[in-house]
C-alpha positions in Angstrom: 33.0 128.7 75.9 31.2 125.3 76.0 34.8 123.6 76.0 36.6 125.3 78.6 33.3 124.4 81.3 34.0 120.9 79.2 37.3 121.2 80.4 36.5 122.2 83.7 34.2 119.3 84.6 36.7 116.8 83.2 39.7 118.3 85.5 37.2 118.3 88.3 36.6 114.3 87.5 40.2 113.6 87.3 40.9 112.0 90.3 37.4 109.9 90.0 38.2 108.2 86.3 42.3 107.7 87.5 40.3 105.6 89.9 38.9 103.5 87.3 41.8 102.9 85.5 43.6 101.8 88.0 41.0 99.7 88.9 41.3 98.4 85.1 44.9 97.7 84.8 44.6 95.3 88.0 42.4 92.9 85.7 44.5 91.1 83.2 41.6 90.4 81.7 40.4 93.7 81.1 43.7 94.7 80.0 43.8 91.6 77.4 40.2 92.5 76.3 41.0 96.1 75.5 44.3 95.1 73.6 42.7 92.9 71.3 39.7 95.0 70.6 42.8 97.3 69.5 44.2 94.9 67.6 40.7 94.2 65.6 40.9 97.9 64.7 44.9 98.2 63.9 45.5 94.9 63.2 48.9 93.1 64.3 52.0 95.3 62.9 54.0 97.1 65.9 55.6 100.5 65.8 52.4 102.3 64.4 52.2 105.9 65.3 49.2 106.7 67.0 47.2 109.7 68.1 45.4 108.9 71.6 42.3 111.7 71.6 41.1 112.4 75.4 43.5 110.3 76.7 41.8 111.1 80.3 44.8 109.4 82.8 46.2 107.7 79.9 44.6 104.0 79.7 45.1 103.9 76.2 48.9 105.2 75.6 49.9 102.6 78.3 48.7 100.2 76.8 49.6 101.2 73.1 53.4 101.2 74.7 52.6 98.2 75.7 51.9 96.8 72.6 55.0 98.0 70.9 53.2 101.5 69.5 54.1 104.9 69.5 51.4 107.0 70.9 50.7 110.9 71.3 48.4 112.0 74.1 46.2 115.0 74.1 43.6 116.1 76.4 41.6 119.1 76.8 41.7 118.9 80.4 44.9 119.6 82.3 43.5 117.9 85.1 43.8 114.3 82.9 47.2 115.5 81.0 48.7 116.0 84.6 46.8 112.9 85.7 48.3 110.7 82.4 51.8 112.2 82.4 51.8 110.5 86.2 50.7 107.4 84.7 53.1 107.2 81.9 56.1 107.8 84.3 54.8 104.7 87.1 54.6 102.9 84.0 58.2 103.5 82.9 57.3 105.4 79.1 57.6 108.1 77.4 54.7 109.6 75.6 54.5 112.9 74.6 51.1 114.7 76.2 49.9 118.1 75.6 46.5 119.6 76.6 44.5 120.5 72.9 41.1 120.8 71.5 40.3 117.7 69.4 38.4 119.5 67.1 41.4 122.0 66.1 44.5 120.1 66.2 47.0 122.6 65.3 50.1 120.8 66.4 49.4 117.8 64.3 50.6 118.0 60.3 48.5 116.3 57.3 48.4 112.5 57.1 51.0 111.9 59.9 49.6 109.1 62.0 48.5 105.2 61.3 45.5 105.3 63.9 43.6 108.1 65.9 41.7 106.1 68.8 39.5 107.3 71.3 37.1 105.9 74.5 34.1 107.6 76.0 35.4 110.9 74.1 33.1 111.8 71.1 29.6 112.2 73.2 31.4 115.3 75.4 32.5 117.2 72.5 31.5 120.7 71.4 32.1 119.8 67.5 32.6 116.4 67.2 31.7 116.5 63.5 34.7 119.3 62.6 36.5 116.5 65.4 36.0 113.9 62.8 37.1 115.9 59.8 40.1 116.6 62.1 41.3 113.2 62.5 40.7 112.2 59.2 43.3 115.5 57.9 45.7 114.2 60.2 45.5 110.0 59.2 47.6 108.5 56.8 46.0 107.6 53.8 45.1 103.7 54.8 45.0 105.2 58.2 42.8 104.1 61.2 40.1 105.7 63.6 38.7 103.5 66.5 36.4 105.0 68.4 34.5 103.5 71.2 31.7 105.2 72.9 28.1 105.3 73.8 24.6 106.8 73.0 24.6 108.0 77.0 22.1 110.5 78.2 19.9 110.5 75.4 16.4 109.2 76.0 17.8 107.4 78.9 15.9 104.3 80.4 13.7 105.0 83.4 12.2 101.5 84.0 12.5 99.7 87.2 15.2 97.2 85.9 17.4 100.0 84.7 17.1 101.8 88.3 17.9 98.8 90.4 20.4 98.3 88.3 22.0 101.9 88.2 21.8 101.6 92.2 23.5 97.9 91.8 26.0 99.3 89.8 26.6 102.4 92.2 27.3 100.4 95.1 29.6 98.1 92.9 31.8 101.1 91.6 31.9 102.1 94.9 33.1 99.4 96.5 35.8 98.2 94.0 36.9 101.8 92.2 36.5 103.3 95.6 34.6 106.0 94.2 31.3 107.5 93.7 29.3 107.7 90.6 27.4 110.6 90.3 26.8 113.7 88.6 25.0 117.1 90.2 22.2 118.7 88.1 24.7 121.4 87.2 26.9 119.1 85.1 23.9 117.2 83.8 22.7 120.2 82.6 25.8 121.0 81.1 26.4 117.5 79.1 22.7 117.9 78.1 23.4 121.0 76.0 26.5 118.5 74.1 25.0 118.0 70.4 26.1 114.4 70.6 24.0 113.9 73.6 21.0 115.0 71.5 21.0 112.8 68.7 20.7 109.1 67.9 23.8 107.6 67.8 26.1 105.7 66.1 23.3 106.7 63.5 24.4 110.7 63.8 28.4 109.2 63.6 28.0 107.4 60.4 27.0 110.4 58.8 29.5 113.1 60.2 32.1 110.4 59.4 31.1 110.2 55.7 31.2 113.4 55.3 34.4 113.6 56.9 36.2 111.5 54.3 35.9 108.4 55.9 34.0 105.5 53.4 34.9 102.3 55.2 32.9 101.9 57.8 32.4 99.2 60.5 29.7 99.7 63.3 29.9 97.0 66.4 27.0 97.4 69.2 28.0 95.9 72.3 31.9 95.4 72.3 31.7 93.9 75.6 30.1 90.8 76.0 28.6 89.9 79.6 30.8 86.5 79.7 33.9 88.6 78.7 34.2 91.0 81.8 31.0 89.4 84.1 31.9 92.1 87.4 32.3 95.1 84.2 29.1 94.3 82.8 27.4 93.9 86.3 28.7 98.0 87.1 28.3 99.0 83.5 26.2 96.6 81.4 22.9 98.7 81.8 24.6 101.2 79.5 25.6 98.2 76.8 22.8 98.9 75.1 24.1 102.4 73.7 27.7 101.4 73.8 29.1 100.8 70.0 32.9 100.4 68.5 33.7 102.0 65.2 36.5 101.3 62.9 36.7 103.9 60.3 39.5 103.7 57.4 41.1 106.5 55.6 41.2 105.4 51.8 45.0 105.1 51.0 45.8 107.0 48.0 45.6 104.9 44.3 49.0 104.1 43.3 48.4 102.9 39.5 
């Protein structure tokens, strides 16, 4: 039940995150940013088959193509599949797209892709641990997961800096994503009751990943430095502090 009002609210923000990507793929910079912070996870060899986990309008497949890669798109919102599949044809691809529950990836056979990577998806999930046991079933052995996300709503800031800033940021988005940033009490409510917005993260990650197979580990706080992006971190720094990157290896099977 939880994932179909999930679902809902993310259909319902469709239009308002197309916005931002849009607003994203204007800035070479950003673009460049986000394909090397790929490349740190997948390192340099083209062609990889990849798995693209709430794909939302499709940021990441684009730029996967791109790159020379070969991704899948899945969303459980049909509002961002129909948003994506938009994307992928003003961008001239290809990419398959299907609307599916990341936690219960039927479609997808054992150890069949070289990366799963997902932004900004983990936090909204109903099970995001059986979502991690998931992706690891469907990696390669030497497979890669990137995920990049954020500790948001939990214990959030209420000090004066961090509302001038919110309202700096507000005025920012609105100005140059042409949209506005807010949520009603209704869908704050809603994201509350998400067990990923109740815990300490990455902390709660680590664990659910280890017990999902994975035992390489790497844990980077911050992936977006001030001097990298300065108008980005001016609209979204105030949430660096619970931003992290993980890259998460599938042990590739012993071949003595």
């Amino acid at each position: 039940m939880m994932l179909k009002e999930i679902s809902k609210y993310w259909t319902s923000s469709s239009s308002s995150y197309d916005k931002v990507i849009q607003t994203q793929f204007r800035s070479k910079k950003t673009v460049a940013l986000w394909k090397s912070l790929l490349v740190e996870g997948m390192g340099e060899c083209s062609g990889q088959k990849v798995l693209d986990v709430g794909t939302g309008p499709g940021f990441f497949s684009i730029l996967l193509s791109q790159m020379g890669h070969k991704p899948t798109a899945v969303d459980a919102s049909s509002g961002m599949i129909e948003r994506a599949t938009g994307n992928f044809r003003h961008f001239g691809y290809e990419v398959p797209a299907y609307v599916g529950d990341a936690a219960h990836l039927q479609a997808e056979a054992d150890n069949s892709f070289d990366a799963v990577v997902c932004r900004d998806v983990v936090w909204t999930l109903p099970e995001p641990q059986r979502a991690y046991a998931e992706w690891f079933r469907i990696l390669k052995p030497g497979g890669v997961l990137i995920v990049f996300d954020g500790n948001y709503m939990y214990q959030e800031s209420r000090s004066l800096m961090h509302r001038l800033w919110y309202a700096l940021s507000w005025v920012l988005i609105l100005v140059t994503e042409r949209r506005v940033r807010q949520r009603n009490q209704e869908d704050r409510s809603l994201l509350n009751g998400l067990p990923f917005v109740r815990v300490l993260r990455p902390e709660a990650d680590e664990g659910a990943l280890k017990a999902a197979g994975f035992a390489d580990l790497h844990i980077r706080r911050n992936y977006i430095p001030a001097t990298a992006l300065p108008l980005h971190y001016l609209k979204y720094g105030h949430q660096n502090i619970n931003r992290f990157m993980i890259i998460a290896k599938k042990e590739a099977f012993d071949t003595k």
